[in-house]
C-alpha positions as a printed Julia matrix, in Angstrom:
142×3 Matrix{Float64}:
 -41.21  151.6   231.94
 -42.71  152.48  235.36
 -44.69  150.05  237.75
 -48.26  150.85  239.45
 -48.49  150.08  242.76
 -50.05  146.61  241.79
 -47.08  145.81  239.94
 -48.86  146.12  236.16
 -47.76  148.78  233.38
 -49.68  152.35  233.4
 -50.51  150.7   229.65
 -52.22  147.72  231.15
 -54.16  149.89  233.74
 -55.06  151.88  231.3
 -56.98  149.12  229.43
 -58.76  147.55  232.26
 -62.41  147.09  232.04
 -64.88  148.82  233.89
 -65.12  146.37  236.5
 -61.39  146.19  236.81
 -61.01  142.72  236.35
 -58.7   142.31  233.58
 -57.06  143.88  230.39
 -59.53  144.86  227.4
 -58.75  141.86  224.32
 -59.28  143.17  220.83
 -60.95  140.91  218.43
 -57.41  139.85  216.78
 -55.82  138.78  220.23
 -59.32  136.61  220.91
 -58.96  134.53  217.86
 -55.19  134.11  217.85
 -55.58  132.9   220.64
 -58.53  130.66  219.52
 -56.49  129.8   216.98
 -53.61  128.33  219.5
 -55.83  126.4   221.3
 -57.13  124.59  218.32
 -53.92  124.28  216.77
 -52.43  122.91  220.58
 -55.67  120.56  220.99
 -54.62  118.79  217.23
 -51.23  118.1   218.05
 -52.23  116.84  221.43
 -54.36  114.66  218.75
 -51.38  113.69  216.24
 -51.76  116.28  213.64
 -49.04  117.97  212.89
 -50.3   121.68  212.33
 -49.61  124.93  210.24
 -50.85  128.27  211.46
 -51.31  130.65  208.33
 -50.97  134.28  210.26
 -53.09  136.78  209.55
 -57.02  137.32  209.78
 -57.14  137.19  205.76
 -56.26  134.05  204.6
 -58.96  131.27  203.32
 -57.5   128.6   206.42
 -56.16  129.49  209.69
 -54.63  126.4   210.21
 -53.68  123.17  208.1
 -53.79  120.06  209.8
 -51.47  116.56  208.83
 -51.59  113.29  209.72
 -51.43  110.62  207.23
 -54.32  109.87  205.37
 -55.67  113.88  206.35
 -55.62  117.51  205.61
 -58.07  119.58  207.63
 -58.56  123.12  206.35
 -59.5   124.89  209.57
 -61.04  128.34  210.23
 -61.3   129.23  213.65
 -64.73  131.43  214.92
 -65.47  132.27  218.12
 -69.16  132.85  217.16
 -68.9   129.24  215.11
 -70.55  131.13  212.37
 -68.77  132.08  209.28
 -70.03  134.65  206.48
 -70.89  133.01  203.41
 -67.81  134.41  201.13
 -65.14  132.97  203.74
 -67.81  129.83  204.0
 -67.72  128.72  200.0
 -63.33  130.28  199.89
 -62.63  127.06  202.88
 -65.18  124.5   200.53
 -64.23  125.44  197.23
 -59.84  125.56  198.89
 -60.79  121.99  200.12
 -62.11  120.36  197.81
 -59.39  121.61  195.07
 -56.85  119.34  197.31
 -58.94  116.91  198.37
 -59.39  118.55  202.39
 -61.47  118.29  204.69
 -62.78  121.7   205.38
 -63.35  122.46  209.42
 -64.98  125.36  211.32
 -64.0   125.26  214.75
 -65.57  127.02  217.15
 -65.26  128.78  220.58
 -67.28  126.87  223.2
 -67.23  128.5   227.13
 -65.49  125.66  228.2
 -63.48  123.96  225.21
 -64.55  123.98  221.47
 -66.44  122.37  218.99
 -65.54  121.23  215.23
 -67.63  121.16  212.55
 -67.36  119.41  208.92
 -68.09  121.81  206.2
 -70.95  119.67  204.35
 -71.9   121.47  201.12
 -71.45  125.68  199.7
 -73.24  128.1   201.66
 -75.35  129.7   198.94
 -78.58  130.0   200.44
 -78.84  133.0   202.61
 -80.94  132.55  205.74
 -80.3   128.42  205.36
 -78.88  126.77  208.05
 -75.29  126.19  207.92
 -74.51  123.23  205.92
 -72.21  121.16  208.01
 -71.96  118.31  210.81
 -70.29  117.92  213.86
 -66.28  116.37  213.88
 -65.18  114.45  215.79
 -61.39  114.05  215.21
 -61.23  110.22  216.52
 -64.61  109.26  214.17
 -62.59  111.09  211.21
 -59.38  108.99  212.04
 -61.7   105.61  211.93
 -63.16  106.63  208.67
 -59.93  107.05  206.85
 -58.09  103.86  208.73
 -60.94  102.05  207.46
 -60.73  100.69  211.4
């Protein structure tokens, strides 16, 4: 493999942006690595955590601790269709999870409890905000 004279790959040159600034992300690499955050952030948290690989699967990542199971998808956008919506409801409450959309924030991210199905297009999303400590208290009973 040969060097540029800034020290990069003629691969990574190649997929600069116009500006120049820094390598072109597809979509994938974005939420894998929205996906590591989240999962990196919950065991910072306590929860011991599962990544399911692939873009496919109902949950991204399953979250433990005792007394919890999160069901997580992972959206930078924070919005998710309504098929994948009523897969990570209907997937929760067959177990007895809590279902969980996080989402990308500029600075951080934000989680969000699944309240109801999504089957009323144009409605807002049915869910609430999450916040992992609150959750904790709830099922601690403290």
């Amino acid at each position: 493999m040969t060097s540029t004279p800034t020290g990069s790959t003629p691969e990574a040159s190649a997929a600069t942006t116009a500006a120049g600034s820094r390598p072109h992300r597809s979509n994938y690499a974005r939420g894998r690595d929205l996906e590591h955050r989240v999962r990196a952030h919950l065991r910072d948290q306590g929860y011991e955590v599962l990544r399911t690989a692939g873009s496919k699967s109902k949950v991204d990542l399953v979250a433990l601790k005792p007394g919890q199971i999160l069901f997580i998808q992972c959206k930078r956008s924070g919005a998710l269709p309504p098929a994948e919506w009523n897969a990570l409801w209907d997937l929760a409450a067959l177990v007895g999870a809590v279902p969980v959309l996080a989402e990308q924030l500029p600075r951080g991210r934000r989680y969000w409890r699944l309240t109801a199905r999504k089957d009323q297009p144009g409605k807002r999303q049915p869910y609430v905000e999450l916040k992992l400590d609150e959750l904790a208290e709830a099922v601690t009973g403290q």
